[in-house]
N, C-alpha and C positions, 0 to 999 in steps of 0.2 A: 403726568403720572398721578395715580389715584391710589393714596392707601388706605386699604380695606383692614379695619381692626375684627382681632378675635380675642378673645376672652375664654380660650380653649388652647392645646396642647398644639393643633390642628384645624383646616378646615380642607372637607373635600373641593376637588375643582368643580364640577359638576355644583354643589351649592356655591360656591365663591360666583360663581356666571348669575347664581340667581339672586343671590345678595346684592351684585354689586346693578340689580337690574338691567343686566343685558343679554339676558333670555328669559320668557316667561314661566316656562315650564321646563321640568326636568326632563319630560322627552324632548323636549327640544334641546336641552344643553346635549344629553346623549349624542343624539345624528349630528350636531356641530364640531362638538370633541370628536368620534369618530370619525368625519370625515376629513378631520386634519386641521382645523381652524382653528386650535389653539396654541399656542406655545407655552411654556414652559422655562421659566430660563435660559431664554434663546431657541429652545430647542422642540421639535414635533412634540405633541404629547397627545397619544387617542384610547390613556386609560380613564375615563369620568371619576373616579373614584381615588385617585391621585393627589395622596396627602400632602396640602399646603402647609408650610412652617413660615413664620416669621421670618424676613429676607429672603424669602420666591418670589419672582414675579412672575407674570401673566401677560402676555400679547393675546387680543380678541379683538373683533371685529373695530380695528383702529384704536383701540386704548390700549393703555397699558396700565396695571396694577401690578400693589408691590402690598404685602401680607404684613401687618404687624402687630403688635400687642396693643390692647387697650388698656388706656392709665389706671 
């Protein structure tokens, strides 16, 4: 498990995919999210735009990340 720090209120899933380099591009996080490949706190998620908070985690392509504050 991999945590991804923010320094914001928030981070979209759609950039969190591309911060944590595992899509290049936004349209590519798009058609990935949309076609169901991500999760969410266990759970489907295929809003792209789906605000991350500290203590979300993320399933994608074999990883898993988990959102947190940076010092």
């Amino acid at each position: 498990m991999r945590e991804i720090a923010i320094t914001t209120e928030f981070i979209k899933l759609q950039d969190l995919l591309k911060f944590a380099g595992l899509v290049e591009t936004g349209g590519e996080a798009k058609e990935r999210i949309q076609a169901g490949e991500a999760l969410v706190n266990g759970e489907p998620c295929l809003q792209r735009g789906k605000k991350l908070r500290p203590g979300d985690s993320v399933q994608f392509a074999g990883e898993e990340l988990t959102v947190g504050y940076a010092d």
